[in-house]
C-alpha positions in Angstrom: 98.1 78.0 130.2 94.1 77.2 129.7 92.3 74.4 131.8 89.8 73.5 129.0 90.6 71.0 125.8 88.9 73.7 123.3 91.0 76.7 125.1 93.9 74.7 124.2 93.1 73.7 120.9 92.0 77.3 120.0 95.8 78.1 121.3 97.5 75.6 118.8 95.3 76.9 115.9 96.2 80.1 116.5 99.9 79.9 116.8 99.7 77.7 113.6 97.8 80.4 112.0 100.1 83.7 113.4 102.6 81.6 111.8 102.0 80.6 108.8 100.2 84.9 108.5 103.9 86.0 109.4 105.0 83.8 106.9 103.0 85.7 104.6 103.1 88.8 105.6 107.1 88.8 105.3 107.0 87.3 101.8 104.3 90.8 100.1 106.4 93.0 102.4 109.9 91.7 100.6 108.6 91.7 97.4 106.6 95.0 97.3 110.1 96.6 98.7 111.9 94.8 95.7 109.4 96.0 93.1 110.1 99.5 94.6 113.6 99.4 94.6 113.3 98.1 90.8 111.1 101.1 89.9 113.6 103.3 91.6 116.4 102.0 89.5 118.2 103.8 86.5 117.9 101.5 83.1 116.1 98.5 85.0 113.0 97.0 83.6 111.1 96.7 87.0 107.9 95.1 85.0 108.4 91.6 86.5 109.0 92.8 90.0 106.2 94.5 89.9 104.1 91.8 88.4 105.5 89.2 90.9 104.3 92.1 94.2 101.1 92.3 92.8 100.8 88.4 92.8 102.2 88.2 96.0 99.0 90.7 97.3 96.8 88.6 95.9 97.7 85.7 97.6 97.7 87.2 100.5 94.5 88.5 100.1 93.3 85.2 99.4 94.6 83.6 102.5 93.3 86.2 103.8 95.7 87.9 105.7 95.4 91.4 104.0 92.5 92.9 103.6 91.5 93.5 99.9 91.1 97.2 100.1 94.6 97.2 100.9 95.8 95.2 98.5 94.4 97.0 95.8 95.8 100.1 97.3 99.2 99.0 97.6 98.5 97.6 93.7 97.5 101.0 92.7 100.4 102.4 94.2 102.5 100.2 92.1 100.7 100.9 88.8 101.4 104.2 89.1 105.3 104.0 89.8 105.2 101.6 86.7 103.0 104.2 84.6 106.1 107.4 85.0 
């Protein structure tokens, strides 16, 4: 446990921030596996899952928890499952 009052404070700040990143985090990963099991399914419209991934990147990225290289690489990736 630190000694100093900005040690701690740095502590609480971080486990509020790991947090609320996991948070995150889990929410593009569930939605980006939805949109591909959507684009892998027979007679399904997967347009709005796909749309509601890409928005959930984004956010991400704005928070910034992802990087925005990766974001638009896992965007990319899901404009071109929509595309065939």
């Amino acid at each position: 446990m630190a000694n100093i009052k900005s040690a701690q404070k740095r502590m609480r700040q971080s486990e509020r921030r790991r947090l609320r990143n996991r948070a995150i985090r889990s929410r593009v990963r569930s939605t980006v596996k939805a949109a591909y099991a959507a684009l892998g399914a027979k007679g399904a419209t997967p347009e709005a899952s796909v749309r509601e991934a890409m928005r959930a990147l984004d956010k991400a990225v704005t928070k910034g928890v992802l990087h925005p290289n990766t974001a638009a690489r896992r965007k990319s990736a899901l404009a071109r499952g929509l595309a065939h």
